[in-house]
C-alpha positions in Angstrom: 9.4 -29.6 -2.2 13.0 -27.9 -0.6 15.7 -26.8 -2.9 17.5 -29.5 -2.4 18.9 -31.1 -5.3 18.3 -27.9 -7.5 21.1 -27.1 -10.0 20.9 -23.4 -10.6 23.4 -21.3 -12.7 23.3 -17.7 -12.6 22.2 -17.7 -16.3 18.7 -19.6 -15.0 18.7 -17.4 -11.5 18.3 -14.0 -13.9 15.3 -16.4 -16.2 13.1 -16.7 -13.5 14.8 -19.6 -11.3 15.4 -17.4 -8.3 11.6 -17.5 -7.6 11.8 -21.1 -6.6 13.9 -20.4 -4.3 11.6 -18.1 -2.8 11.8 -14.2 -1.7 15.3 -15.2 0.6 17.1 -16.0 -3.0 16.1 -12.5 -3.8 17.9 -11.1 -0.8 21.3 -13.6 -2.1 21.3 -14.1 -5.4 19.9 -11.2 -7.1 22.8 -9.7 -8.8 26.3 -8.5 -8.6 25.8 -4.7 -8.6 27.4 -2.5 -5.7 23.9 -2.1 -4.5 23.0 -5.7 -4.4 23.6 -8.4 -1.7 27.1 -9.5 -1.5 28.0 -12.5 -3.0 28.5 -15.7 -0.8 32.2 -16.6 -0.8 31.4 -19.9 -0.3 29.0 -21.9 -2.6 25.4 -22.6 -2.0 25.2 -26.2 -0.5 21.6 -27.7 -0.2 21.8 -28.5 3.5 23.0 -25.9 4.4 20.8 -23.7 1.9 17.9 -22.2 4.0 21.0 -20.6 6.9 22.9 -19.9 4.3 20.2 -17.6 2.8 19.1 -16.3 6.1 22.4 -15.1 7.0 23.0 -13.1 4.1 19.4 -11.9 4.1 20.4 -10.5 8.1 24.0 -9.1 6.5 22.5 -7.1 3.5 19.6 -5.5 5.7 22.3 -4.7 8.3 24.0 -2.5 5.4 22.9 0.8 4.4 22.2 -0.9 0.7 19.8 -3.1 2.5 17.9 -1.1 4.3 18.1 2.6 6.0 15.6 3.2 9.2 15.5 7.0 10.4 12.8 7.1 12.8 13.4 11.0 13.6 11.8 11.4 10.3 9.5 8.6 10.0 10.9 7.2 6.9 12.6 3.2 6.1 14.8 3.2 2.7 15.0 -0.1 1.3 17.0 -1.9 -1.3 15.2 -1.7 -5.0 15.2 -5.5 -4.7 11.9 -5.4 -2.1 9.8 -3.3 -4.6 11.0 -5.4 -7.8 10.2 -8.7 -5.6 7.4 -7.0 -3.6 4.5 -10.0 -4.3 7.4 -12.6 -3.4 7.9 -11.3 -0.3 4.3 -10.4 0.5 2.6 -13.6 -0.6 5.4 -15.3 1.7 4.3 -13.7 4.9 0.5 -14.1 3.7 1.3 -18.0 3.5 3.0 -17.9 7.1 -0.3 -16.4 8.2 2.0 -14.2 11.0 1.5 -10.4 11.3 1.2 -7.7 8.4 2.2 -8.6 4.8 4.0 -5.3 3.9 7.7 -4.9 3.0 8.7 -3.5 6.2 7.0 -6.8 8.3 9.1 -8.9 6.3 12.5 -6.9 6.9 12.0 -6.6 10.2 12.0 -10.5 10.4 15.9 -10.5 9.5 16.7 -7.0 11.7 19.2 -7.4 14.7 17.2 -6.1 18.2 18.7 -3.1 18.0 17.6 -2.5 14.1 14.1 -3.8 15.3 13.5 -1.3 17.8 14.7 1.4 15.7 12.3 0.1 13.3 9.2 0.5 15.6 10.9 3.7 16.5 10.2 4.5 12.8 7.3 3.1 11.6 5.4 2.3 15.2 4.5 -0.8 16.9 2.7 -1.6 13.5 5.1 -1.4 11.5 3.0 0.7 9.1 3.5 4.4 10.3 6.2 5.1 8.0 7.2 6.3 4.4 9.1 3.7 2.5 11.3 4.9 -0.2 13.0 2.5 -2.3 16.6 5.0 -3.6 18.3 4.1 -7.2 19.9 1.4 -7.8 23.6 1.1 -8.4 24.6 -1.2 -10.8 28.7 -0.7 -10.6 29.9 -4.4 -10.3 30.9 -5.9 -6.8 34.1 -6.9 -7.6 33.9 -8.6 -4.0 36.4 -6.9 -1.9 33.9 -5.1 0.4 
């Protein structure tokens, strides 16, 4: 079953909906805190859904609010949202059967080449050689403008 079809208002995302979207609506449609992805300008079509999704799941780990890699020290920040959606984005890579089903395998799917490498540069070729820290949360609203 896609999402196609799916009626969702933002009311039924914060009940629970989000989770049949699966762990890429928790990377778009979360919230509208400062800290949270942005909020798509344009609206969520269903065939156009799954890129739509994908892209802003590659914008918001791009950001600092997103994600944070500093391999000098070893360490990968990530947004609250991975350890609030941890299983969702775990039992996602489990069911793909690809690689290791931590947080930072599942980031590292959405990471630019040059955010990739950096990431090995952090956590190793593994992926699991690093401390993940998951910082406070800012819930000022996104009024949009950045």
């Amino acid at each position: 079953m896609g999402n196609q079809g799916m009626a969702l208002t933002l009311t039924l995302s914060a009940l629970g909906a989000l989770g049949a979207l699966g762990a890429l609506g928790a990377l778009s449609l979360s919230c509208s805190g400062t800290t949270c992805p942005p909020l798509s300008a344009k609206p969520y079509a269903p065939e156009t859904l799954n890129a739509q999704l994908d892209a802003s799941a590659r914008a918001f780990l791009a950001s600092d609010s997103g994600m944070t890699i500093d391999p000098a020290a070893k360490r990968v920040g990530m947004s609250k949202i991975f350890d609030w959606y941890r299983s969702d984005f775990e039992s996602w890579l489990k069911a793909q059967g690809v690689g290791p089903t931590t947080l930072v395998a599942y980031a590292a799917r959405y990471l630019s080449a040059d955010g990739q490498k950096a990431l090995g540069g952090a956590c190793g070729e593994d992926l699991s050689g690093c401390a993940v820290e998951f910082p406070e949360y800012d819930w000022s609203l996104n009024d949009g403008r950045r």
